[in-house]
C-alpha positions in Angstrom: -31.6 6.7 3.5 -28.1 5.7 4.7 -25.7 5.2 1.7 -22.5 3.1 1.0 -20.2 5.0 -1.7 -16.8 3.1 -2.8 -14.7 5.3 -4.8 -16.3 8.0 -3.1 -13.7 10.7 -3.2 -13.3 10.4 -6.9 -15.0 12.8 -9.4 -18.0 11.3 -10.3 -18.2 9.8 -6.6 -18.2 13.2 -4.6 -20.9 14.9 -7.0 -23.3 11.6 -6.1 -22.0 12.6 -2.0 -23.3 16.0 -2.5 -26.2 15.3 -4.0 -27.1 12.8 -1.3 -26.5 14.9 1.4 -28.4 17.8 -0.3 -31.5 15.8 -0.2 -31.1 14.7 3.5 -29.1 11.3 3.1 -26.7 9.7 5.2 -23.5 9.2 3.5 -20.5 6.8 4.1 -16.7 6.4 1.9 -14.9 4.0 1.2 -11.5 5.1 -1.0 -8.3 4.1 -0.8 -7.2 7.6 -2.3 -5.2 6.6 -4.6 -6.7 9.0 -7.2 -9.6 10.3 -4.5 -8.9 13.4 -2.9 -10.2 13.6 0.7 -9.7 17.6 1.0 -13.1 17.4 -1.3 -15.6 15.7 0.6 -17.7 17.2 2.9 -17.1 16.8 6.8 -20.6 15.4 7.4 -20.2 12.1 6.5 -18.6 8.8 7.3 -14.7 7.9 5.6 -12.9 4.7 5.7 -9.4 4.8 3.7 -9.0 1.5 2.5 -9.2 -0.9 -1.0 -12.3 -2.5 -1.9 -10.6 -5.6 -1.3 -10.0 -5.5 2.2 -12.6 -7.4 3.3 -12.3 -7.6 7.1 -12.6 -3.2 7.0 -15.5 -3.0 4.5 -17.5 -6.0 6.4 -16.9 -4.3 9.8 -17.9 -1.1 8.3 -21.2 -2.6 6.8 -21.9 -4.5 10.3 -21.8 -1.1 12.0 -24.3 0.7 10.1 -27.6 -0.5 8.5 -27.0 0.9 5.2 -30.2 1.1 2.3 -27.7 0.7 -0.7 -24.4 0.3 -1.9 -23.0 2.9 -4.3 -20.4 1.3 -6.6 -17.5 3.7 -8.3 -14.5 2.0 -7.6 -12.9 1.6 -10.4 -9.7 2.3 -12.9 -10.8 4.0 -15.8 -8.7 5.3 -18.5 -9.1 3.3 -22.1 -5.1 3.4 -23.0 -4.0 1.9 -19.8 -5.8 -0.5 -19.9 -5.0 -0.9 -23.3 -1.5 -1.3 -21.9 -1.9 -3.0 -18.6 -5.3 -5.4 -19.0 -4.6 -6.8 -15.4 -4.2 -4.4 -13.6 -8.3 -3.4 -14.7 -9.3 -7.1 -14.4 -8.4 -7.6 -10.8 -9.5 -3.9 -10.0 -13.0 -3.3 -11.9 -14.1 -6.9 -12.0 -12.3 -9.0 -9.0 -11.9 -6.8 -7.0 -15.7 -5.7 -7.5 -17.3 -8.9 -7.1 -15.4 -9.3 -3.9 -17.0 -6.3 -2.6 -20.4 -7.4 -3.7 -19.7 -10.8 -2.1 -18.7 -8.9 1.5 -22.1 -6.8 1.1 -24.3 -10.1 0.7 -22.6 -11.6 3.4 -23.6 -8.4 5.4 -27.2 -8.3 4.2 -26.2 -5.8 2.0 -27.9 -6.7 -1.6 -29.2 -3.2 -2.8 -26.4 -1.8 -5.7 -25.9 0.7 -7.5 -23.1 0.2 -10.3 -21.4 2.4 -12.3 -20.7 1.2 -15.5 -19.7 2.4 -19.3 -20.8 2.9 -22.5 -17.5 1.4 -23.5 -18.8 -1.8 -23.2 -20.3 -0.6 -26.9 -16.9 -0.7 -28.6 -18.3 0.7 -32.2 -21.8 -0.4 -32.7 -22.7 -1.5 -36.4 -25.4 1.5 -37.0 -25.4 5.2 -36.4 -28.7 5.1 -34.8 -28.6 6.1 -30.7 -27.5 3.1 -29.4 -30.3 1.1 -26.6 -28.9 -1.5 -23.5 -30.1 -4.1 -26.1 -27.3 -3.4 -28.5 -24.7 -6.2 -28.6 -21.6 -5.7 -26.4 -18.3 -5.5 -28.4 -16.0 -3.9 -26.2 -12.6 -2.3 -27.9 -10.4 -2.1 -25.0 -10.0 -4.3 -21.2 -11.8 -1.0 -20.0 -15.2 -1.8 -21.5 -14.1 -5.8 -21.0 -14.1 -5.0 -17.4 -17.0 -3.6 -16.1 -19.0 -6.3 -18.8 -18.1 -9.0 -16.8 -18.9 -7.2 -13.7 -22.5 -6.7 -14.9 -22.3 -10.7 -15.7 -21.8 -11.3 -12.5 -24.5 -9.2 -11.2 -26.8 -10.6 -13.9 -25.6 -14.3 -13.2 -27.0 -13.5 -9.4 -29.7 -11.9 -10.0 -31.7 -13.6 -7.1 -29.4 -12.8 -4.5 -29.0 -9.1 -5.4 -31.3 -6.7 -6.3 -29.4 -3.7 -8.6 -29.6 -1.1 -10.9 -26.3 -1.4 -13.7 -26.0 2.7 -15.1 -23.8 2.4 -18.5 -22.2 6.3 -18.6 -21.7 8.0 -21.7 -19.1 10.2 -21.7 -19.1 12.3 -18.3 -18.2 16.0 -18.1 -18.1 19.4 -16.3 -18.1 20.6 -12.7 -20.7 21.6 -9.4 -22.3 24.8 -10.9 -21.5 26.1 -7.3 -17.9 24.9 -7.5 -17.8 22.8 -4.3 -15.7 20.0 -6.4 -15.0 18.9 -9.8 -12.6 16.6 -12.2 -8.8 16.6 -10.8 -6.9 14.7 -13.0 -3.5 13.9 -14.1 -2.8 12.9 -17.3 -6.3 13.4 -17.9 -7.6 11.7 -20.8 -11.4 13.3 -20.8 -12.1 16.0 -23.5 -13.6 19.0 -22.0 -11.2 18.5 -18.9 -8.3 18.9 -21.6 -9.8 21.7 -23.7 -10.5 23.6 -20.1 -6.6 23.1 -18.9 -5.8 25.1 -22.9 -8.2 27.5 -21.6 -6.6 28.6 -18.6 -3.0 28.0 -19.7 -2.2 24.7 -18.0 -1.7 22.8 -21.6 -0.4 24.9 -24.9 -3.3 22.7 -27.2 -5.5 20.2 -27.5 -4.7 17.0 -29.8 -7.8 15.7 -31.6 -6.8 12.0 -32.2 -8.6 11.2 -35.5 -9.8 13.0 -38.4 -10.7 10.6 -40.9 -13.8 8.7 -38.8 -16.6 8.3 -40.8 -18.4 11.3 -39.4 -20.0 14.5 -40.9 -16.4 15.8 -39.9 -13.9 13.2 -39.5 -13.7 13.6 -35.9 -15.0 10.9 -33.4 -18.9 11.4 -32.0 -19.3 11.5 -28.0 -22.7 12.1 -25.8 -21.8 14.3 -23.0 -23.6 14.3 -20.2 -23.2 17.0 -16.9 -21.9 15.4 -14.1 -24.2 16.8 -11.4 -27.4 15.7 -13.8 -25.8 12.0 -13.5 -25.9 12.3 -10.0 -29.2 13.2 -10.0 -30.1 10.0 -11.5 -28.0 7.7 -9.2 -30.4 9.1 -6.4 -33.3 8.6 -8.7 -31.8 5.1 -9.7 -31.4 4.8 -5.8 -34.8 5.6 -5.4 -36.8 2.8 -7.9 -34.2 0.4 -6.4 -35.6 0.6 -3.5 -39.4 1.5 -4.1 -39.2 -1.6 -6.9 -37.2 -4.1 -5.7 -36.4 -4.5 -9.7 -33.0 -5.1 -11.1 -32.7 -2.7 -14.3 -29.8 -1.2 -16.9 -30.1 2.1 -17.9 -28.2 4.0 -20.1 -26.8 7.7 -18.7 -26.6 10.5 -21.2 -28.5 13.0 -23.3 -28.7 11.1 -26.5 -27.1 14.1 -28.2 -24.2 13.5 -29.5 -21.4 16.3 -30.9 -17.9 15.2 -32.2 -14.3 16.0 -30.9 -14.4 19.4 -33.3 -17.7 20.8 -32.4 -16.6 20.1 -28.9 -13.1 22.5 -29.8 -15.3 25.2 -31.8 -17.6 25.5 -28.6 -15.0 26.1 -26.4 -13.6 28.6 -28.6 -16.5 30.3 -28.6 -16.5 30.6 -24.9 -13.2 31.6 -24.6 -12.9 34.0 -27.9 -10.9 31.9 -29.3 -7.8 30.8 -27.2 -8.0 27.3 -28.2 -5.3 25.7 -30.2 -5.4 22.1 -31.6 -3.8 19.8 -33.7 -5.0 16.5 -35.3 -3.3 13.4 -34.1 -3.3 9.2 -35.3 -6.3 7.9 -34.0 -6.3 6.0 -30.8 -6.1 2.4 -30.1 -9.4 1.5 -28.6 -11.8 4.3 -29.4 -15.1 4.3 -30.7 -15.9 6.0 -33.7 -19.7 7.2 -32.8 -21.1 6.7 -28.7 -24.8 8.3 -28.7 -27.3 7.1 -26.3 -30.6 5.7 -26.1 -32.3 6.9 -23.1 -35.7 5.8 -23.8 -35.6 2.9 -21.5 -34.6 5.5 -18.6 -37.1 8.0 -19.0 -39.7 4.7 -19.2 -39.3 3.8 -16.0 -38.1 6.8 -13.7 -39.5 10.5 -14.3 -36.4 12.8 -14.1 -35.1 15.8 -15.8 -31.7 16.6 -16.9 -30.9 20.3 -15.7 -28.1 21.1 -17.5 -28.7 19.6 -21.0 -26.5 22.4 -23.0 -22.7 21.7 -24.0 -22.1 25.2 -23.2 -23.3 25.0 -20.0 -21.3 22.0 -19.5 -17.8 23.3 -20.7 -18.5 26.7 -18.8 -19.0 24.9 -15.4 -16.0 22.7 -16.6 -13.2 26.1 -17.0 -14.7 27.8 -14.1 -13.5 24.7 -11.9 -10.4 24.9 -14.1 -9.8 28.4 -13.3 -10.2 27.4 -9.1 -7.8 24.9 -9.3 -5.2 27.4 -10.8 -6.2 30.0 -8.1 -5.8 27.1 -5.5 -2.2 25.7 -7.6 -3.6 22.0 -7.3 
């Protein structure tokens, strides 16, 4: 099939590129690089350097290539900017996205993929695994964000046909090392405790200690990043078999807290970890586990690296090629 990826040269993005292209798909980018890194992708494939809202570029692209599906990872996604700057994610994640999805329909492009968050959550009112059903209370103009870009899917549902995939919380690296998270001023875990594990950051802060959790510290489902883009190209796949508009959620349905997360690490690296507890956060979530029964109802896949180890391993190992590479 011949694939449409915005946001492309992201993290996320370029593990969904290679897993495309390792199972025989054509592949086109869009990215305006502002956080993508182009050095990353692989030469095989189609790139156009421009903003999702340059709608002259992405129709033109679209008109020149009969593409199966749009992939949709465009986005801003860090929970305390957004916290501080609400517009800026509003016009980016939901305007800016619906214009996109506008362009593709004019282009007889209605097949979508879209990447969305478990953020949309906020802090459900049980501690069971939490289903697509569960009510949306999102804490932060993150999670506000991509909601009302799913509205808009779901509000023209007759004119597109899509697949919505809520993420849980993402982590870790290509086993074989071809690409992984660059970030700075990360804000993601296991991309913090890695930097402390290969001397880019002196500790980690664990902000939060009095949640109401077996120990204080917040609870996360972490899921390996090449196993979510396994499922975009089984997502991909019912899309187009079905023809059936679905939202599933991405993760394990495991979840471990900030701590066990540290402790792990430690393990792994015998113990070079330092932390410190912090104030908690404005906008986090005290417990994000997932229901993935809906998933595993409708599309047979397997996750191939279900094990936090594994995870934070592939995670330092990237960690310790970017120091070798100074990037």
């Amino acid at each position: 099939m011949n694939i449409l990826l915005t946001g492309g040269a992201v993290y996320i993005g370029i593990h969904v590129v290679l897993a495309l292209l390792d199972n025989g798909h054509s592949v086109s980018v869009i990215d305006d690089l502002s956080t993508g890194h182009k050095d990353l992708l692989p030469h095989n494939i189609q790139f156009l350097e421009c903003n999702i809202n340059n709608k002259n570029k992405v129709a033109a692209l679209i008109k020149q290539n009969n593409f199966d599906a749009l992939m949709h990872f465009a986005a801003f996604i860090k929970v305390e900017e957004s916290i501080k700057n609400p517009e800026k994610y509003f016009t980016n994640n939901t305007d800016n996205a619906i214009n996109l999805f506008n362009t593709c329909l004019e282009n007889n492009l209605k097949n979508i993929i879209f990447s969305s968050t478990a953020a949309a959550y906020g802090n459900p009112k049980t501690n069971i695994n939490i289903p697509e059903t569960e009510i949306l209370r999102p804490l932060n103009p993150y999670g506000e964000s991509k909601i009302k870009t799913e509205k808009f899917l779901f509000q023209n549902k007759d004119r597109f046909k899509f697949i919505i995939l809520r993420y849980f919380n993402v982590a870790g690296a290509d086993p074989t090392l071809r690409t992984g998270l660059i970030s700075k001023n990360t804000t993601h875990l296991i991309k913090i405790t890695s930097e402390v594990a290969v001397g880019k950051r002196e500790k980690v802060t664990i902000f939060g200690n009095d949640y109401n959790t077996p120990d204080g510290t917040a609870i996360r489902d972490y899921i390996h990043v090449s196993d979510l883009a396994d499922i975009h190209l089984k997502a991909m796949e019912y899309l187009i078999s079905n023809k059936k508009s679905k939202i599933f959620n991405c993760g394990y349905g495991k979840g471990y807290s900030v701590k066990e997360v540290v402790d792990i690490t430690n393990k792994i690296t015998g113990g070079s970890i330092k932390f410190e507890y912090g104030k908690r956060r404005l906008g986090d979530a005290e417990n994000l586990v997932s229901d993935i029964s809906k998933f595993h109802q409708y599309i047979d896949w397997s996750p191939r690296y279900n094990n936090l180890s594994t995870i934070i391993e592939t995670a330092i190992n990237w960690e310790k090629k970017l120091n070798a590479k100074d990037l």
